[in-house]
C-alpha positions as CSV (number, residue, x, y, z in Angstrom):
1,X,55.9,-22.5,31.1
2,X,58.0,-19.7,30.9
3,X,61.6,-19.3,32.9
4,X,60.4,-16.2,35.0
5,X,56.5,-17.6,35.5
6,X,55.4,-14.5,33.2
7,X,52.6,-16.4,32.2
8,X,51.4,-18.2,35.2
9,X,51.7,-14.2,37.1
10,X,49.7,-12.4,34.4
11,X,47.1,-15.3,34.1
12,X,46.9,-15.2,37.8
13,X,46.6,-11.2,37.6
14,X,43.8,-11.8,35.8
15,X,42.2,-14.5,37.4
16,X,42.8,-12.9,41.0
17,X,42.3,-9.4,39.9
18,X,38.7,-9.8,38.5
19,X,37.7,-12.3,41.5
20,X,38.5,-9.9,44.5
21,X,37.1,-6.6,42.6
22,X,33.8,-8.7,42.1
23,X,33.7,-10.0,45.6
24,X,34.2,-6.5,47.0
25,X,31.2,-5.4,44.4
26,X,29.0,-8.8,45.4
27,X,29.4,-8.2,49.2
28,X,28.8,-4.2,49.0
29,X,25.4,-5.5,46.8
30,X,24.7,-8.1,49.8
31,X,24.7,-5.3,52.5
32,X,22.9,-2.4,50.5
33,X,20.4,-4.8,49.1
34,X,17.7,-5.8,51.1
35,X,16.0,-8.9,49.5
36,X,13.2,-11.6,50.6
37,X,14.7,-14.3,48.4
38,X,18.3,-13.3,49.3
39,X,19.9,-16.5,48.7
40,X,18.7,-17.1,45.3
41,X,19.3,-13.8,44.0
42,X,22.8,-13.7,45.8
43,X,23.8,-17.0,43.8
44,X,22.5,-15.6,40.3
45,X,24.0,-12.0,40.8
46,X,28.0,-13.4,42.2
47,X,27.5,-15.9,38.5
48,X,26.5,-12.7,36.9
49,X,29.3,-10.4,38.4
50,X,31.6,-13.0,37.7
51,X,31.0,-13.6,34.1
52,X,30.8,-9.9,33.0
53,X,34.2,-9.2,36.0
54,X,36.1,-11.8,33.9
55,X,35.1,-10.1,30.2
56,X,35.1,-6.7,30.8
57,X,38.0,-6.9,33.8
58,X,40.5,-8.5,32.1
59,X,42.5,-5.4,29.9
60,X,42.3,-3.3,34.0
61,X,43.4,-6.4,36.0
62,X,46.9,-7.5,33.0
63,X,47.6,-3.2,33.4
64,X,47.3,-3.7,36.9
65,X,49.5,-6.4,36.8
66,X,52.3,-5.1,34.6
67,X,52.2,-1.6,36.1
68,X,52.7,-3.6,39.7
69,X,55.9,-6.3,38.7
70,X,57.5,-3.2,36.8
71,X,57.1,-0.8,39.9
72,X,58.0,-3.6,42.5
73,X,61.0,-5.3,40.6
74,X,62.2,-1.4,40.2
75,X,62.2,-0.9,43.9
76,X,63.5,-4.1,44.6
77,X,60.4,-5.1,46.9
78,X,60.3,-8.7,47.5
79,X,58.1,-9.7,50.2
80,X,54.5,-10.0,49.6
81,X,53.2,-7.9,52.2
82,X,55.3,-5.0,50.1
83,X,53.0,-6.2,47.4
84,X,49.8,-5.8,49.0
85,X,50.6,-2.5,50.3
86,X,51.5,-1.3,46.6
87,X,48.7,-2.9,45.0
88,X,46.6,-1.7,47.6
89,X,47.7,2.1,46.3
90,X,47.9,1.5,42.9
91,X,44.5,-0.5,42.0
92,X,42.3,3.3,43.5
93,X,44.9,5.2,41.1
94,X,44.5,2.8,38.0
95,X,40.3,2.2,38.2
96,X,40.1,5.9,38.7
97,X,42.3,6.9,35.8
98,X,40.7,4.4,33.0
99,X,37.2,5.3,34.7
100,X,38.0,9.1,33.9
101,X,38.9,8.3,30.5
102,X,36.3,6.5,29.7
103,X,33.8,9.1,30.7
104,X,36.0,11.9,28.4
105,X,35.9,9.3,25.8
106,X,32.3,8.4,26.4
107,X,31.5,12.3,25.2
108,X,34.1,12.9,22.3
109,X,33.8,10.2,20.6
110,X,30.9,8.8,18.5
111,X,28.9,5.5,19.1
112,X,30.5,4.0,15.8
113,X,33.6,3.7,18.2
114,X,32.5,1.9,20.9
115,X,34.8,-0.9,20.4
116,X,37.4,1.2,21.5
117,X,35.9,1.6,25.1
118,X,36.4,-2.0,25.6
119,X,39.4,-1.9,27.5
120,X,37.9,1.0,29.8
121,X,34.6,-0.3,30.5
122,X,35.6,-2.6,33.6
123,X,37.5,0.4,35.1
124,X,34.2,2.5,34.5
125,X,31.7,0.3,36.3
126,X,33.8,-0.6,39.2
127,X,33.9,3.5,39.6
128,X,30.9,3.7,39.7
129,X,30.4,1.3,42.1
130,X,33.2,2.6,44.4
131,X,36.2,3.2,44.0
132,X,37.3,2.8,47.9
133,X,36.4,-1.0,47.1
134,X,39.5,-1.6,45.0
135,X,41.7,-1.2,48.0
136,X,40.9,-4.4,49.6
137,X,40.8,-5.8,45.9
138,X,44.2,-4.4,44.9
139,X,45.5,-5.1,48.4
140,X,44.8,-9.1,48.1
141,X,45.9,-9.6,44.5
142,X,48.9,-7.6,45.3
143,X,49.7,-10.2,47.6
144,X,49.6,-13.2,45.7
145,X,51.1,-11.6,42.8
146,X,53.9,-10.7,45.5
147,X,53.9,-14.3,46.5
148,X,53.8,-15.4,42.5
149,X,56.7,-13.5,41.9
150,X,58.9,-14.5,45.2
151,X,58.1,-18.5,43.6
152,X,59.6,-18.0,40.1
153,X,62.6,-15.5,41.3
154,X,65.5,-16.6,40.1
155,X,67.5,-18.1,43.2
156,X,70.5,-15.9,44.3
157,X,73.8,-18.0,43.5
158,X,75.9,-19.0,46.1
159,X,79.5,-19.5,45.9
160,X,80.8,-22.4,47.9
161,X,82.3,-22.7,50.7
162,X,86.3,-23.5,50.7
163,X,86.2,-26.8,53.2
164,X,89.1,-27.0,54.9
């Protein structure tokens, strides 16, 4: 493990990231979609989400990550509700600006490149699923990043005490 718990935060980024994006986007699909055989189809559709939220998620949730420690650490926010608050602002502004880019790139480039879009393509579904529903998604993995982050601090030194 690393001394500053890099890896365990941006493994949990990911992991946490993806999993609250495609809850929102599973529970928006549960209310919209009326179904007989809702229970069956909910199960299959959440396995589904989760599969393609964990592939095609992953480059959006580790620049979600590193965009929040950097902008946290600078304003020396430490406790996790700070966290939530700035993820909850930053998530909206980070799906909507890959989203955007991946629509421009979408038309200027040709299909031989479509490798390159990889990074972009979880940021352009979740648009056009909603973009509102990465507050609540940002907001809750801000959090645990915030609470991540507080673990693997390095502890403030204190100077003893002279006993007299």
């Amino acid at each position: 493990m690393t001394r500053r718990g890099s890896l365990i935060y941006y493994l949990a980024a990911w992991v946490l990231g993806c999993f609250f994006m495609v809850l929102a986007v599973w529970c928006l699909d549960m209310i919209l979609v009326p179904s007989p055989d809702l229970a069956r189809e909910a199960t299959e559709g959440f396995l589904t989400l989760i599969v393609y939220g964990y592939l095609f998620g992953a480059p959006t949730a580790l620049l979600f990550g590193l965009l929040l420690r950097r902008i946290m650490l600078a304003l020396k926010c430490k406790t996790p509700m700070h966290w939530a608050v700035a993820g909850a602002i930053l998530a909206p502004l980070l799906v909507a600006a890959l989203g955007i880019g991946s629509r421009r790139a979408a038309h200027l480039l040709p299909s031989d490149y479509a490798a390159i879009w990889f990074p972009l393509v979880g940021a352009e579904n979740v648009l056009r699923a909603g973009w509102w529903l990465t507050i609540p998604a940002g907001a809750a993995t801000g959090y645990y990043l915030g609470r991540i982050q507080r673990a693997f601090a390095p502890a403030a030194e204190t100077a003893p005490s002279p006993s007299v």
